[in-house]
N, C-alpha and C positions, 0 to 999 in steps of 0.2 A: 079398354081396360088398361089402366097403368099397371106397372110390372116395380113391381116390390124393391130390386135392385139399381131400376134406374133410379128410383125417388132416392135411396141409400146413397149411389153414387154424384145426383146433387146436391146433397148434404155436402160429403167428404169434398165438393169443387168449391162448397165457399170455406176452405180451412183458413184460407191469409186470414178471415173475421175472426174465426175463431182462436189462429195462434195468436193474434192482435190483443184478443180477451186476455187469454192465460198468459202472456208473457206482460201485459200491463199490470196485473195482480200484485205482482211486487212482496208476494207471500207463495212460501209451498203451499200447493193445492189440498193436500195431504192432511198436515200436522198445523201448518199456518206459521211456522218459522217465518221470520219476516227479516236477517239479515246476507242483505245483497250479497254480499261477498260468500257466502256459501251455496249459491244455485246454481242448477246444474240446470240442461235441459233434458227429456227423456223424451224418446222418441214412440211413442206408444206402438206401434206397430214394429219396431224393431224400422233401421235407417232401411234396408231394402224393401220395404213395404207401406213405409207410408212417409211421408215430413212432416205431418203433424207432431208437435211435439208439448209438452206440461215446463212448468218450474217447480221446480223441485230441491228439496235441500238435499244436500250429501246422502245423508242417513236415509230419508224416503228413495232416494232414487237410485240406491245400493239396493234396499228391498225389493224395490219392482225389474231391476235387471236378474238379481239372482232367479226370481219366475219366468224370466223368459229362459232361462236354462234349461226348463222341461219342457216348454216347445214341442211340439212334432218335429223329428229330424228334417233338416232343409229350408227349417225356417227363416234364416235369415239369407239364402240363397236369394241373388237379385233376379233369377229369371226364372219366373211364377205365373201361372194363371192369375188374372185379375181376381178369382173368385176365392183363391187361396190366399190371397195377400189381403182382401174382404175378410177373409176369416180371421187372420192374424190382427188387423185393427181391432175387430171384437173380441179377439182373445184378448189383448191389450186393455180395450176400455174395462171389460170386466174385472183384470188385475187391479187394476189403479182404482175401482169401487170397491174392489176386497180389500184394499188397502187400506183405505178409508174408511168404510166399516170397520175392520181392526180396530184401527187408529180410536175411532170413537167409541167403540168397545170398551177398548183400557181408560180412555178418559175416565170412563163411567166408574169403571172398578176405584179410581185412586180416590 
């Protein structure tokens, strides 16, 4: 029986593809901003938990740090359980879809 975690932790070993993805985009993931000279990277798990990271403009990636603000204390503390610093990437991807859903939300509205 495979064990739910391993398969999760194969994912997260092929990141180099997938920061390859998101940092070719050449637009915020976000809002779809598309000039270069405004991108930021975000580290979605916060820098002690993961190096996965998005492009992101200024303004989206002001939003998604100000979330990681409320955090569980010790969050970005670099010496963690794997399983806590698992938890922090999903807290992370989650942020960055509520973002996104925002983002599309208000599209709708204007």
């Amino acid at each position: 029986m495979r064990d739910y975690f391993d398969d999760i932790k194969s994912v997260i070993a092929q990141k180099k593809t997938f920061d390859k993805l998101v940092e070719s985009q050449g637009i915020c993931v976000i809002c779809g901003h598309d000039n270069p000279t405004d991108f930021e990277y975000h580290h979605i798990a916060g820098k002690a938990n993961s190096s996965i990271v998005i492009s992101l403009c200024r303004n989206c990636h002001g939003r998604l740090s100000r979330k990681q603000d409320i955090w569980p204390k010790g969050w970005s503390r670099k010496s963690k359980p794997s399983m806590k610093m698992l938890a922090m990437l999903l807290r992370g991807v989650s942020d960055v879809l509520r973002v996104i859903s925002d983002h599309l939300w208000e599209m709708d509205d204007e």
